[in-house]
C-alpha angles and dihedrals in degrees: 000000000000128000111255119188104222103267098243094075101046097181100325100126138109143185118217121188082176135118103239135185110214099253075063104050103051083048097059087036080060109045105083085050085062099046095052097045104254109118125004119234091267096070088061083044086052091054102048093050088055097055093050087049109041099005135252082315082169094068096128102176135343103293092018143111140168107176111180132142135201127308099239081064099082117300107143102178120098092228136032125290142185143200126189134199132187121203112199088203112051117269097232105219122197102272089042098266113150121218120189089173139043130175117189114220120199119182127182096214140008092257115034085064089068089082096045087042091051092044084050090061103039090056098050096051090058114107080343086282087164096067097041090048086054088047095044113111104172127061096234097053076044089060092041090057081041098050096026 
């Protein structure tokens, strides 16, 4: 059998041994989703200045982030896309939270996201990937929660 990354990420994921501040860290999130035409800068810009004005209101879980805006800032695409990115050091947010993963969510509309999301969370329960993933400090054991 060969490895198959979950379609909802296509090929949005990184791998970061660097030591990133937050503002960092949602721009590099973002940027596949730039390059492949999904969002415009100012949907990262969009983030970040939500979070300097309410907080990191998309902490999910310890460990884990899902930043994302709405979709009149700045998401292009027609369906729903993500982009994940896992920082071996902590990502240090405003009110000390630390992230060691965030996945980007942009949805074209308030209500086409409800299926990916569903599908999201579907795919970290399995086999508590989430908190593996969250855990995980080497690029291959990374691939191997990715392609599993």
């Amino acid at each position: 059998m060969s490895k198959q990354l979950h379609p909802i990420f296509e090929q949005h994921w990184q791998f970061s041994k660097e030591n990133l501040d937050w503002k960092s860290a949602i721009q590099i999130v973002g940027n596949s989703l730039i390059e492949n035409n999904n969002i415009e800068q100012r949907y990262i810009t969009s983030i970040i200045d939500n979070v300097n004005e309410i907080g990191a209101y998309f902490i999910i879980a310890d460990g884990f982030a899902l930043p994302h805006a709405r979709s009149e800032n700045g998401v292009i695409c027609d369906d729903t896309k993500f982009s994940l990115l896992k920082c071996t050091h902590p990502v240090i947010f405003p009110d000390g939270e630390k992230i060691s993963l965030l996945i980007m969510l942009a949805a074209s509309d308030n209500n086409k996201h409800i299926d990916a999301m569903s599908d999201l969370i579907e795919w970290l329960d399995e086999d508590d990937r989430l908190d593996n993933l969250i855990k995980v400090d080497n690029v291959d054991d990374f691939e191997c929660l990715l392609f599993k």
